[in-house]
N, CA, C, O and CB atoms as a CASP TS submission, in Angstrom:
PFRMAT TS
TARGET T0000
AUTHOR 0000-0000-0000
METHOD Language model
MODEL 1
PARENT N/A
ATOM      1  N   UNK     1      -6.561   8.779  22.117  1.00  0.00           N
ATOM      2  CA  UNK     1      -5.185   8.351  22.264  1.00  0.00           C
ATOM      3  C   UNK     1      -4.879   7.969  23.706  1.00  0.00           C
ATOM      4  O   UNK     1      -4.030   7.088  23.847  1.00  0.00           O
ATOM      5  CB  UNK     1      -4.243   9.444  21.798  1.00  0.00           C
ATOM      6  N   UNK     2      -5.488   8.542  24.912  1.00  0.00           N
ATOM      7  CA  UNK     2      -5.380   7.951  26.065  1.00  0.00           C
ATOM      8  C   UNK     2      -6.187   7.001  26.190  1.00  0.00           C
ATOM      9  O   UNK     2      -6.353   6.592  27.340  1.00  0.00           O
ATOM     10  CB  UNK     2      -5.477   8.679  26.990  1.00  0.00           C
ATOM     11  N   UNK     3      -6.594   6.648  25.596  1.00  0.00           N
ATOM     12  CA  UNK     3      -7.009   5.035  25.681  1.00  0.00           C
ATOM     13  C   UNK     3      -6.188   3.857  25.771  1.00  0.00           C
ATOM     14  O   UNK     3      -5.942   2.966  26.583  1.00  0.00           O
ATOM     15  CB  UNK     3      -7.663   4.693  24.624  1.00  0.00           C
ATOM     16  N   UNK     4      -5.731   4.359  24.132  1.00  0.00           N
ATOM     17  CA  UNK     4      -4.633   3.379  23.808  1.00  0.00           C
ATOM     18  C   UNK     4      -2.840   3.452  24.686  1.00  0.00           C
ATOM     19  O   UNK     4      -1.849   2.749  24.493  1.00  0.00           O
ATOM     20  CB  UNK     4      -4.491   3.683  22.078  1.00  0.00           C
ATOM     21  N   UNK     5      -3.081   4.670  25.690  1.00  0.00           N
ATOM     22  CA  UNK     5      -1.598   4.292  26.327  1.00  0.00           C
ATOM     23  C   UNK     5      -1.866   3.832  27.688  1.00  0.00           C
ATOM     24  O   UNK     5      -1.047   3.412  28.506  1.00  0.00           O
ATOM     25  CB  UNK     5      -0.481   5.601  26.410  1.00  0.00           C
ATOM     26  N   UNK     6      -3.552   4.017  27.855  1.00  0.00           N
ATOM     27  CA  UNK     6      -3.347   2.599  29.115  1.00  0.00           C
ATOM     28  C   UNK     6      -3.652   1.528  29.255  1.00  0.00           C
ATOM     29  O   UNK     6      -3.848   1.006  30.352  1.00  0.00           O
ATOM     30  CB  UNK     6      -3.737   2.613  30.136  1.00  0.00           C
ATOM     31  N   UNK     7      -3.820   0.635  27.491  1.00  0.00           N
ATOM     32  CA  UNK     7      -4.073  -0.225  27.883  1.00  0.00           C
ATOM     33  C   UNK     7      -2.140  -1.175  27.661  1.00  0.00           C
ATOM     34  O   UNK     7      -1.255  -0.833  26.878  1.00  0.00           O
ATOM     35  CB  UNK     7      -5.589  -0.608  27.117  1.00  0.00           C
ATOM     36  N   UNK     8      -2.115  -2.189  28.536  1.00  0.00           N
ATOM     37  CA  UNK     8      -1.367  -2.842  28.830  1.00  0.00           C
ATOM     38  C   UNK     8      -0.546  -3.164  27.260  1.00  0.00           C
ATOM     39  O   UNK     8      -1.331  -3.260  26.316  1.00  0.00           O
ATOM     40  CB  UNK     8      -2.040  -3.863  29.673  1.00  0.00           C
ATOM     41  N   UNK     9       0.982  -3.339  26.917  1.00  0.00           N
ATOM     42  CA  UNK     9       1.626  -3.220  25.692  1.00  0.00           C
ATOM     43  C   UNK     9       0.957  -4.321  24.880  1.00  0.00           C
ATOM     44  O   UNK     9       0.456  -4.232  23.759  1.00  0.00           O
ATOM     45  CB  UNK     9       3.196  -3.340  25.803  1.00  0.00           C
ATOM     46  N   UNK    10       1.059  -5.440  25.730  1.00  0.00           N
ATOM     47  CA  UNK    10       0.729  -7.178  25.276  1.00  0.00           C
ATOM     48  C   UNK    10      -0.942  -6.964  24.966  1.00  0.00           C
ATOM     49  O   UNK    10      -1.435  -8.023  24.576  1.00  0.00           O
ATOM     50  CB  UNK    10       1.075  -8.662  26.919  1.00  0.00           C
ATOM     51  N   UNK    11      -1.836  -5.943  25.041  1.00  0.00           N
ATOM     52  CA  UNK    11      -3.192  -6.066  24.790  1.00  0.00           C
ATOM     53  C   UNK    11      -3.143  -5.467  23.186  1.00  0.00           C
ATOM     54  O   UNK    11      -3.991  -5.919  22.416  1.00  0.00           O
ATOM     55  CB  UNK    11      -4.191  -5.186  25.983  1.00  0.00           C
ATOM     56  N   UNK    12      -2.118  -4.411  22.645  1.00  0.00           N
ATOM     57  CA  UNK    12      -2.566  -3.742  21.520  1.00  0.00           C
ATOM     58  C   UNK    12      -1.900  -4.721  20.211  1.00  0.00           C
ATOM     59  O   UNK    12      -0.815  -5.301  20.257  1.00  0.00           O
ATOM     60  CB  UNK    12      -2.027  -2.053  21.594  1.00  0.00           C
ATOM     61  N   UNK    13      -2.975  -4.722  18.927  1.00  0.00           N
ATOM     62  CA  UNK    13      -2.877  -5.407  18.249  1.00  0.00           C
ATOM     63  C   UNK    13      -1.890  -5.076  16.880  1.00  0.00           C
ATOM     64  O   UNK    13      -1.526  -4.000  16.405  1.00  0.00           O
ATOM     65  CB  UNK    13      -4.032  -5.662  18.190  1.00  0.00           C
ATOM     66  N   UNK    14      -1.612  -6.561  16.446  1.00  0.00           N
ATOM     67  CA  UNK    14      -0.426  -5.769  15.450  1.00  0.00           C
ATOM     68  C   UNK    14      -1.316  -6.131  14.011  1.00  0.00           C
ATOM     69  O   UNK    14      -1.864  -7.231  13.933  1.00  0.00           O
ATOM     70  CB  UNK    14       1.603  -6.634  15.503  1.00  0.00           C
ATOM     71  N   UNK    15      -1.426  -5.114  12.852  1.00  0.00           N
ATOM     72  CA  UNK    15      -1.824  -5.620  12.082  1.00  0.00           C
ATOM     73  C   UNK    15      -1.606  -4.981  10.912  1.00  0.00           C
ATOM     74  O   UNK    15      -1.545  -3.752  10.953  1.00  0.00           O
ATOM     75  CB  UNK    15      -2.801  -5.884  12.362  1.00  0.00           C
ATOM     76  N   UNK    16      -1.433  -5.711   9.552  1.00  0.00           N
ATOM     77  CA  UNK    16      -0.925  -4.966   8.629  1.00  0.00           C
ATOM     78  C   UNK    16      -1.890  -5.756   7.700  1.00  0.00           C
ATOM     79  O   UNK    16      -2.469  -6.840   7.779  1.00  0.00           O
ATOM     80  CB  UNK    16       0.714  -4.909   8.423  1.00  0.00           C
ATOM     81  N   UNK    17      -1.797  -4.462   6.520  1.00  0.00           N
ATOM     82  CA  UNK    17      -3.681  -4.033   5.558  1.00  0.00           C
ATOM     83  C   UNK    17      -3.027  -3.195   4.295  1.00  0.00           C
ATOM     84  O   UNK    17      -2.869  -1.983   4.151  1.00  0.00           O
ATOM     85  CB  UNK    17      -5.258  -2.490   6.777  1.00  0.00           C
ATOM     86  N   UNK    18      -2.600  -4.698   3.137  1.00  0.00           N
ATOM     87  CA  UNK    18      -2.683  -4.029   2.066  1.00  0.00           C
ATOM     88  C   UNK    18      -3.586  -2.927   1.111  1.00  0.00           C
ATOM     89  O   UNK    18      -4.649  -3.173   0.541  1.00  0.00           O
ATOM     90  CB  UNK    18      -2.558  -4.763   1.676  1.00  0.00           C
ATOM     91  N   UNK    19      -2.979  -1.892   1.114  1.00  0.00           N
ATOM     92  CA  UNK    19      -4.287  -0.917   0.243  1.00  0.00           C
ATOM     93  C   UNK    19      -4.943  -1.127  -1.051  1.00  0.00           C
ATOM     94  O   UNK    19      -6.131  -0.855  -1.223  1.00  0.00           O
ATOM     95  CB  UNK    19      -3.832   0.403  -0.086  1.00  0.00           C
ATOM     96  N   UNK    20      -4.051  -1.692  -2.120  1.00  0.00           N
ATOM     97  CA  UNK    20      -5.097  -2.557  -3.053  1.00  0.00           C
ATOM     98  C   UNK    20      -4.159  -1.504  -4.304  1.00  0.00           C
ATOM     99  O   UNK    20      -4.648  -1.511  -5.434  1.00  0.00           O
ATOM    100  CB  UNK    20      -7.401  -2.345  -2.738  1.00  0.00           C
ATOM    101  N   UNK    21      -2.962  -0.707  -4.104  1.00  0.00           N
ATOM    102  CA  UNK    21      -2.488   0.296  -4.980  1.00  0.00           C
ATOM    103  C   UNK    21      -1.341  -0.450  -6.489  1.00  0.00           C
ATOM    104  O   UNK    21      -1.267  -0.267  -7.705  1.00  0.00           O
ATOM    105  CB  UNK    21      -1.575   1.439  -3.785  1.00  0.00           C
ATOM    106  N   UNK    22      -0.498  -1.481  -5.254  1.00  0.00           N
ATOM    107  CA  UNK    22       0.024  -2.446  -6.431  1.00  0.00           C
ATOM    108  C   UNK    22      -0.134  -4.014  -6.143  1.00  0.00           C
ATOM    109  O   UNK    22       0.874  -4.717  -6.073  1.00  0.00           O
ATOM    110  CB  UNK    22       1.644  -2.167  -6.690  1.00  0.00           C
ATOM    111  N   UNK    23      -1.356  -4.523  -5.985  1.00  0.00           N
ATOM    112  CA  UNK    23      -1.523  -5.740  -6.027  1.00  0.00           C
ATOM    113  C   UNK    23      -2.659  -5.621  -4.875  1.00  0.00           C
ATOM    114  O   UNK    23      -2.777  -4.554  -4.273  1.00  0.00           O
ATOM    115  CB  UNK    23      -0.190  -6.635  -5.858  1.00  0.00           C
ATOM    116  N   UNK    24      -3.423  -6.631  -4.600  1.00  0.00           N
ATOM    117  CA  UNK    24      -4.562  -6.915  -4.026  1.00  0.00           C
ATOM    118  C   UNK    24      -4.571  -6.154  -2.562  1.00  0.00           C
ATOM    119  O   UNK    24      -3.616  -5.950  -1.812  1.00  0.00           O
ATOM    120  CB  UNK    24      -4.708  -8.456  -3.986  1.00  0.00           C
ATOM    121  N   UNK    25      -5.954  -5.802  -2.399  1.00  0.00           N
ATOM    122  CA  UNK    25      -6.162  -5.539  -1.268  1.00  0.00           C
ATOM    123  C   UNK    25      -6.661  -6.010   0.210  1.00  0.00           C
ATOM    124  O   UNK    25      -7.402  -6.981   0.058  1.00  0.00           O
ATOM    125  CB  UNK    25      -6.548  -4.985  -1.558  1.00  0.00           C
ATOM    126  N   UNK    26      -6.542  -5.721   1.368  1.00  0.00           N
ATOM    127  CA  UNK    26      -6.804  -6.568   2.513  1.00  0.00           C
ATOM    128  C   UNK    26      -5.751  -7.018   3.178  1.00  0.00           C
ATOM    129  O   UNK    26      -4.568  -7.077   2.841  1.00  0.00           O
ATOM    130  CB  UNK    26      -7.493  -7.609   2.216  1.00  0.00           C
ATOM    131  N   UNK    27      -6.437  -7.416   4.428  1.00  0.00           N
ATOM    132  CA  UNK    27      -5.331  -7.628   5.736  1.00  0.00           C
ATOM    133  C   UNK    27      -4.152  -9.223   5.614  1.00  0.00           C
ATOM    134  O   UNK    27      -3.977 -10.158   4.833  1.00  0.00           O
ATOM    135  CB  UNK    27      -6.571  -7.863   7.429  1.00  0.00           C
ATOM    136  N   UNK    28      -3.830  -8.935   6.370  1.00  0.00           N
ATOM    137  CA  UNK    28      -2.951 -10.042   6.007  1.00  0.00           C
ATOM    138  C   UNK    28      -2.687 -10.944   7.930  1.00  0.00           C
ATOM    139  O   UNK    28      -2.471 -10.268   8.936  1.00  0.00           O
ATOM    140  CB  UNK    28      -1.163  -9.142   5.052  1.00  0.00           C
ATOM    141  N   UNK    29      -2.778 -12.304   7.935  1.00  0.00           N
ATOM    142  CA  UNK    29      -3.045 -12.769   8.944  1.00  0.00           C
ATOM    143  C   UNK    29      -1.431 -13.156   9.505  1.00  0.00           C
ATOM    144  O   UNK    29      -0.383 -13.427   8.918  1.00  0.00           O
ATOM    145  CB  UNK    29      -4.145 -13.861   8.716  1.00  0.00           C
ATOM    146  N   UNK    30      -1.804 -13.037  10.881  1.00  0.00           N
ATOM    147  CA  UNK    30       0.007 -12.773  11.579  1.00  0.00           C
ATOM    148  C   UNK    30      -0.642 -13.655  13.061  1.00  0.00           C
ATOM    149  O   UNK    30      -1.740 -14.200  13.175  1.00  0.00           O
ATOM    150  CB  UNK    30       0.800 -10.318  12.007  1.00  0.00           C
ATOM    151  N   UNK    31       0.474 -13.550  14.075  1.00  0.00           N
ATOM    152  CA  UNK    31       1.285 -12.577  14.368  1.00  0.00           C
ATOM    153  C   UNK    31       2.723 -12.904  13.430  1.00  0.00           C
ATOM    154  O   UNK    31       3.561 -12.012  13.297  1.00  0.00           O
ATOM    155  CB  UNK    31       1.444 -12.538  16.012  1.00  0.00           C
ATOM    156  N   UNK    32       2.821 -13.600  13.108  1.00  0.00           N
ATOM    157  CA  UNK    32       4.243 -13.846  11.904  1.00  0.00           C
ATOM    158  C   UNK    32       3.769 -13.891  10.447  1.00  0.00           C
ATOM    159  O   UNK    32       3.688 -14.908   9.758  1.00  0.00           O
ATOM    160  CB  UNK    32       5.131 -15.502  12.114  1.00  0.00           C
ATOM    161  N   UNK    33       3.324 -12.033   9.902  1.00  0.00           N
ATOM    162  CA  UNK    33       3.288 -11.937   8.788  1.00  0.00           C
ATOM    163  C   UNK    33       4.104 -11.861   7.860  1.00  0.00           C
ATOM    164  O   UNK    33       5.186 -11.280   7.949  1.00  0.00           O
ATOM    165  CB  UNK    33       2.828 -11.374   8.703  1.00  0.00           C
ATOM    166  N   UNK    34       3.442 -12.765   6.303  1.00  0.00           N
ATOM    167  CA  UNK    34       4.359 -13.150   5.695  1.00  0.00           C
ATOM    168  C   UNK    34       4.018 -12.412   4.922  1.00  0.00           C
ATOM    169  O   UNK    34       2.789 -12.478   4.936  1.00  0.00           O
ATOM    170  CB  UNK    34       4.629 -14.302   5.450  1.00  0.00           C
ATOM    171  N   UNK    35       4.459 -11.397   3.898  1.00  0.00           N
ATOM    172  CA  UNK    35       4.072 -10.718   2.950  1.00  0.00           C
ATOM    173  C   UNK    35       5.370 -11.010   1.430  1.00  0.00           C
ATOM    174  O   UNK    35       6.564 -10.877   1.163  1.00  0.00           O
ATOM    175  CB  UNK    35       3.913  -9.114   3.681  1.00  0.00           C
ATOM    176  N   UNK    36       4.068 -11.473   0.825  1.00  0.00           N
ATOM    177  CA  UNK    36       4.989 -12.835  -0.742  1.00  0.00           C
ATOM    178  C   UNK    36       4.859 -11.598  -1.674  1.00  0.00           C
ATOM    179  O   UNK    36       4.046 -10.678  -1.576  1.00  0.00           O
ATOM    180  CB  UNK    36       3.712 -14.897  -1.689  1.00  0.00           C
ATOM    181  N   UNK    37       5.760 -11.761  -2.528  1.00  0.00           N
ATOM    182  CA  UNK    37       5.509 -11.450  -4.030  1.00  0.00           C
ATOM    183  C   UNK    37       4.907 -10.885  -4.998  1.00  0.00           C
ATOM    184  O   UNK    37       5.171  -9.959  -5.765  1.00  0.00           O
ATOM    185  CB  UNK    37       5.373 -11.963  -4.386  1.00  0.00           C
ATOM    186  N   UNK    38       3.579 -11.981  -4.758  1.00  0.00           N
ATOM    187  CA  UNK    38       3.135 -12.062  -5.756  1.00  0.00           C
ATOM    188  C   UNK    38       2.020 -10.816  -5.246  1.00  0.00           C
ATOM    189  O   UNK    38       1.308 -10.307  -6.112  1.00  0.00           O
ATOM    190  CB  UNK    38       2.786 -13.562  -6.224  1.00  0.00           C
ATOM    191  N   UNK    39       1.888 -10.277  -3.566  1.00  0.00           N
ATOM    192  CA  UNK    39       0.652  -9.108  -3.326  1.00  0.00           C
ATOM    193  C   UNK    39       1.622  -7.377  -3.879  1.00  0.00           C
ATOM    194  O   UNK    39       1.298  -6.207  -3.675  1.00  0.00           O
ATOM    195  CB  UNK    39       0.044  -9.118  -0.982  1.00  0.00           C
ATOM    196  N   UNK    40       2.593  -7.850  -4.457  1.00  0.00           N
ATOM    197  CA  UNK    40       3.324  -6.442  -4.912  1.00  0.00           C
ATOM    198  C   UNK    40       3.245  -6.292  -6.156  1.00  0.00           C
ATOM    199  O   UNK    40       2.257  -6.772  -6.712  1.00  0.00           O
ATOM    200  CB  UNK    40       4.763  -6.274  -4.628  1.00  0.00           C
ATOM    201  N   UNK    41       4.119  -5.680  -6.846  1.00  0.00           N
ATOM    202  CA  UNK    41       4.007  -4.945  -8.355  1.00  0.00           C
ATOM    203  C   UNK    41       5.488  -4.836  -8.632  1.00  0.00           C
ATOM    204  O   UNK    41       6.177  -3.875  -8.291  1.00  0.00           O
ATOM    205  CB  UNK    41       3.166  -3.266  -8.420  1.00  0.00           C
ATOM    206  N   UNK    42       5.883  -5.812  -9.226  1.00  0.00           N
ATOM    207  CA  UNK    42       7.568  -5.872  -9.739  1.00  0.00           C
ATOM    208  C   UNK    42       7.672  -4.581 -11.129  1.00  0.00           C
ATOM    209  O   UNK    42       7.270  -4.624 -12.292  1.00  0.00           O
ATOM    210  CB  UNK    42       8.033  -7.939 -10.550  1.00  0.00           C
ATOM    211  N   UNK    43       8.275  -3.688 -10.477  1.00  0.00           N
ATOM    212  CA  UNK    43       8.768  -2.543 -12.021  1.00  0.00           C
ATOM    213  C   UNK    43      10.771  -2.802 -12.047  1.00  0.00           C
ATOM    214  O   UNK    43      11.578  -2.537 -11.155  1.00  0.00           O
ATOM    215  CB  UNK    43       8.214   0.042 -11.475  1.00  0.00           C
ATOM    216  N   UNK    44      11.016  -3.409 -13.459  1.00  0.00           N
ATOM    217  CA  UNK    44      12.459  -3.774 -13.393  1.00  0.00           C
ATOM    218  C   UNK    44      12.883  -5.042 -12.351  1.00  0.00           C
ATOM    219  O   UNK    44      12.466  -6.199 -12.294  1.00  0.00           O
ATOM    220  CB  UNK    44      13.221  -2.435 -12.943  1.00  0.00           C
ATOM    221  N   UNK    45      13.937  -4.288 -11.520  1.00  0.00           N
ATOM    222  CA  UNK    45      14.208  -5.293 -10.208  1.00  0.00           C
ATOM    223  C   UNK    45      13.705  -4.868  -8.816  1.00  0.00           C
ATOM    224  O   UNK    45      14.260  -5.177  -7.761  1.00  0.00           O
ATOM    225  CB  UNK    45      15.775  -5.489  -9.988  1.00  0.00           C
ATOM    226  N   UNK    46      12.919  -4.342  -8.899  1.00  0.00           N
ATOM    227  CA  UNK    46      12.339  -3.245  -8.221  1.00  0.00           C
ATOM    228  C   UNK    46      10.721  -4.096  -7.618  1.00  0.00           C
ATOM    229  O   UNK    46       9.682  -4.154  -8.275  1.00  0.00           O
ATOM    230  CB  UNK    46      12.162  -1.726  -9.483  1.00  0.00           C
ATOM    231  N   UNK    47      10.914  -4.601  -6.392  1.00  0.00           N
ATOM    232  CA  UNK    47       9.575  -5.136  -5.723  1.00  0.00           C
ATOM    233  C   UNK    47       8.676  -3.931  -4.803  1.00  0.00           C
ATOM    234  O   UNK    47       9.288  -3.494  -3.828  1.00  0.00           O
ATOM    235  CB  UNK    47      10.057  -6.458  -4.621  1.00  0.00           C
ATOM    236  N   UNK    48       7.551  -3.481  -4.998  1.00  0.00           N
ATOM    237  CA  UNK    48       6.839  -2.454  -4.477  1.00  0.00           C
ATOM    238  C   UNK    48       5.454  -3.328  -3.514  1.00  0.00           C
ATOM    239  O   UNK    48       4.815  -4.340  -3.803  1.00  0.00           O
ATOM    240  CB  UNK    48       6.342  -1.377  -5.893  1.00  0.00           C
ATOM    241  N   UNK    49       5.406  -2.708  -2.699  1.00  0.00           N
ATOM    242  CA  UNK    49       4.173  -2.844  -2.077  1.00  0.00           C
ATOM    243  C   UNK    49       3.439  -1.879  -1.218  1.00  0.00           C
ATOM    244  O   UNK    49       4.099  -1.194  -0.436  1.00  0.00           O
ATOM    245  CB  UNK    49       4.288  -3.794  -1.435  1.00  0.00           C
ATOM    246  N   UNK    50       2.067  -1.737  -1.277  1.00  0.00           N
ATOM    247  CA  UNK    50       1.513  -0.359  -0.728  1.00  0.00           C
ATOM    248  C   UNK    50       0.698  -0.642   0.981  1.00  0.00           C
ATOM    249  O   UNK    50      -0.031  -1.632   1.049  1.00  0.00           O
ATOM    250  CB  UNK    50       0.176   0.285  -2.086  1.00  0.00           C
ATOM    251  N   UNK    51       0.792  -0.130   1.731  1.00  0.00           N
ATOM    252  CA  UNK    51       0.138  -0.598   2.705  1.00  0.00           C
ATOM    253  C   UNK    51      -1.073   0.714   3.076  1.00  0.00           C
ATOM    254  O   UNK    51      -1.003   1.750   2.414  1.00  0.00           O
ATOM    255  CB  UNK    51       1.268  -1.029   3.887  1.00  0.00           C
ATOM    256  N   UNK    52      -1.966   0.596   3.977  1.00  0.00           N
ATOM    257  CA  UNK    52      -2.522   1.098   4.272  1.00  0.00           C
ATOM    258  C   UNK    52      -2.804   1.277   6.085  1.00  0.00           C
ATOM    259  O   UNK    52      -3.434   2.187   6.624  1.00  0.00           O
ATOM    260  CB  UNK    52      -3.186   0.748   3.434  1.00  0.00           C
ATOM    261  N   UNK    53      -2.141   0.139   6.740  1.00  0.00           N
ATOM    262  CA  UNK    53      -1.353  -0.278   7.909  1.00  0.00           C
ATOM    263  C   UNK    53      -0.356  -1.060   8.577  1.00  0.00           C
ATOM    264  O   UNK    53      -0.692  -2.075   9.188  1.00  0.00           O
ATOM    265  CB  UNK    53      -1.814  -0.464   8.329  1.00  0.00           C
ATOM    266  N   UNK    54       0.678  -0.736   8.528  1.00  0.00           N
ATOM    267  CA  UNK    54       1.662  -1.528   8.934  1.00  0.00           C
ATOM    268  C   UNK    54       2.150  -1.177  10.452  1.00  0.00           C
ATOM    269  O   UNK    54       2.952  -0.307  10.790  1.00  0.00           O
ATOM    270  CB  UNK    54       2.741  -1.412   7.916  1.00  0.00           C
ATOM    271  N   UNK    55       1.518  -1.996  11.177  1.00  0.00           N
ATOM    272  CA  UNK    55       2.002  -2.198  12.866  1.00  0.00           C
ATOM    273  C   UNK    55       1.733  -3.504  12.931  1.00  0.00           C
ATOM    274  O   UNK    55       0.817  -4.154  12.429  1.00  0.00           O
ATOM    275  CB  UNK    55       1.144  -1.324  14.189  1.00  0.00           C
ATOM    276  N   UNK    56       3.185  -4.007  14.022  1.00  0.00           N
ATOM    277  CA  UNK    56       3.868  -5.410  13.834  1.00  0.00           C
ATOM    278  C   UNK    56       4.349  -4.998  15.592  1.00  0.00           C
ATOM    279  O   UNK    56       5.180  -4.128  15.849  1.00  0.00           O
ATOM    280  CB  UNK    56       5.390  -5.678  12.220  1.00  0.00           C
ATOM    281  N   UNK    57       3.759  -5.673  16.457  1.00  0.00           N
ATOM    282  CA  UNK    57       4.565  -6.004  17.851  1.00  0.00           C
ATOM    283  C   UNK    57       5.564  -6.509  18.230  1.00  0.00           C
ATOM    284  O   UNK    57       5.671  -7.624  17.720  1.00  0.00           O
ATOM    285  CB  UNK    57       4.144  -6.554  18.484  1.00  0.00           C
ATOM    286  N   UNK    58       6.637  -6.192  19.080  1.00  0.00           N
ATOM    287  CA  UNK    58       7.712  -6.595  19.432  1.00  0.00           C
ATOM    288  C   UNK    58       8.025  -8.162  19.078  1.00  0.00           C
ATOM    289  O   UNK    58       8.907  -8.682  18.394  1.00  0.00           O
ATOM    290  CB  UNK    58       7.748  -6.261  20.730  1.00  0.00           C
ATOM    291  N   UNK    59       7.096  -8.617  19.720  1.00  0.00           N
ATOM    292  CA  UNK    59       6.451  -9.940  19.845  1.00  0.00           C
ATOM    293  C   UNK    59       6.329 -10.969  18.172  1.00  0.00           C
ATOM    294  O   UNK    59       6.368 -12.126  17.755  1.00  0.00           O
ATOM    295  CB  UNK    59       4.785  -9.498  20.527  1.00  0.00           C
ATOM    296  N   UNK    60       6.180  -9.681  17.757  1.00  0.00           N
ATOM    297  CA  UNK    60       5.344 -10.414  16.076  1.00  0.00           C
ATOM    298  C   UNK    60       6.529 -10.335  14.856  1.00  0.00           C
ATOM    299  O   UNK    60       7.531  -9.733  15.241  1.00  0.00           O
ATOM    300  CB  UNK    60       3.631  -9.118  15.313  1.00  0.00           C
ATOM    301  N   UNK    61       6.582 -10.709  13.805  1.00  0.00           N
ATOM    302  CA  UNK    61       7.539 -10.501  12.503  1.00  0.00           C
ATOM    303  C   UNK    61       6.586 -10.346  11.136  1.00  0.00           C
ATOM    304  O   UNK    61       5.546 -10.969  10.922  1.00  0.00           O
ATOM    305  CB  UNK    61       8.645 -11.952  12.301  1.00  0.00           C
ATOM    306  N   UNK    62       7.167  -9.428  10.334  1.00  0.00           N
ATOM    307  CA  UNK    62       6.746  -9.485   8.950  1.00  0.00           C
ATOM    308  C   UNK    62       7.784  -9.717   7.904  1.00  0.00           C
ATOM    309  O   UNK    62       8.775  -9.008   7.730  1.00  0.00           O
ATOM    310  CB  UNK    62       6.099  -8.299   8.638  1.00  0.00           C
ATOM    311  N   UNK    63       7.482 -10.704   7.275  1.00  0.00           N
ATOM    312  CA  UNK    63       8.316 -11.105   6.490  1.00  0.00           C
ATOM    313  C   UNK    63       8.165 -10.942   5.203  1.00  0.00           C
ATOM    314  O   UNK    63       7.091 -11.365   4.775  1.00  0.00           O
ATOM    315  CB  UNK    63       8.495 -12.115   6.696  1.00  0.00           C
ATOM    316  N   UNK    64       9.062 -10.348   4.236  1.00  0.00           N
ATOM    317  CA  UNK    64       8.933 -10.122   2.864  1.00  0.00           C
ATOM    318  C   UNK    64       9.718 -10.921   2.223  1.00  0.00           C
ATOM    319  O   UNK    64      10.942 -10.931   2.359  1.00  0.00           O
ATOM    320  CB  UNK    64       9.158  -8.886   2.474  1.00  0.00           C
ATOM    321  N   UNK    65       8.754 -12.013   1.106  1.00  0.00           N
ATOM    322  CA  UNK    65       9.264 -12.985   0.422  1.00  0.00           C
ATOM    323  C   UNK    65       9.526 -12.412  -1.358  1.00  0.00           C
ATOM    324  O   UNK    65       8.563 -12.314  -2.118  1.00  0.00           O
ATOM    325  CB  UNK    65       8.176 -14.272   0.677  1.00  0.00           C
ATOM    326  N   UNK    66      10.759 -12.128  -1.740  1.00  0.00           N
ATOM    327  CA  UNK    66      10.887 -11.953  -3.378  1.00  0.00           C
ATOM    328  C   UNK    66      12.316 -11.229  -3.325  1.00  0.00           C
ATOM    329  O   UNK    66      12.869 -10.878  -4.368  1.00  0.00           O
ATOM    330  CB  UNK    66       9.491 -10.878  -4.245  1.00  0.00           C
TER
END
C-alpha cells in the first residue's frame, strides 16, 4: 500500500472489471467508461450489474446506459 501512495495521483489507473455474475464477464475500456444494458440482468424494472472492480479517476467517467 505504500507503494501506491507515492506514486503521483495522475499515474494510478482507473479501471472497471465486470465479474461475469449477471451478464458477461471482463474489463471494460475507458477512461470514459460506458457501461450499456445489455452487460446487466434486467429483473422487473430493476437493471443489475456485478462488478468485480470499479475505480474511475477524477479525470475519467462511467456511464450507465438503460
Amino acid at each position: 500500500m505504500a507503494l501506491l501512495a507515492a506514486l503521483p495521483f495522475s499515474q494510478l489507473s482507473a479501471e472497471i472489471t465486470l465479474d461475469g455474475t449477471m451478464g458477461p464477464a471482463g474489463p471494460l475500456a475507458g477512461p470514459d467508461f460506458t457501461i450499456a444494458d445489455t452487460l446487466g440482468t434486467t429483473q422487473g424494472a430493476n437493471l443489475f450489474h456485478s462488478f468485480s472492480l470499479f475505480n474511475v479517476n477524477s479525470t475519467e467517467s462511467a456511464t450507465s446506459l438503460g
